[in-house]
C-alpha positions, 0 to 999 in steps of 0.5 A: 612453527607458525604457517603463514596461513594461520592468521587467515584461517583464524576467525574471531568469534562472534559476538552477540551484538554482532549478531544482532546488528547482521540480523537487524541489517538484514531485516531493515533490508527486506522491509526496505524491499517491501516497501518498495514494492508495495508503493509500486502496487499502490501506484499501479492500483491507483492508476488503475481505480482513476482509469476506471473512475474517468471510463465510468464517468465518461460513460454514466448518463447525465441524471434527469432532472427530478420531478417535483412532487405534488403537494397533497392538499392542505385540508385532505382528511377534514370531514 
């Protein structure tokens, strides 16, 4: 005598490859999320390091034109 409920108590065993495809789904899924995440902190950073850049260049003070120099004398040590 059959139930009518046996055919949806009754699993089918599985197999490796199944297994290894739930496994591999799995994992290119959290990569995936990694990913994600990890290009939106580059974006934040980056923001960041421009913003700072265009503060830091705003404020540096133009640098002073250099002095030349003074040439030593050609004949120096001649005695």
């Amino acid at each position: 005598m059959t139930t009518p409920y046996a055919d949806l108590l009754r699993t089918t065993p599985k197999t490796a490859q199944s297994r290894a495809e739930i496994t591999d789904s799995t994992v290119r899924s959290l990569l995936d999320e990694e990913a994600v995440e990890r290009s939106a902190q580059l974006k934040s950073l980056r923001e960041a390091r421009l913003a700072m850049e265009a503060k830091a260049a705003a404020a540096a003070k133009p640098a002073a034109p250099k002095k030349p120099r003074a040439r030593p004398p050609k004949f120096a040590n001649q005695s």
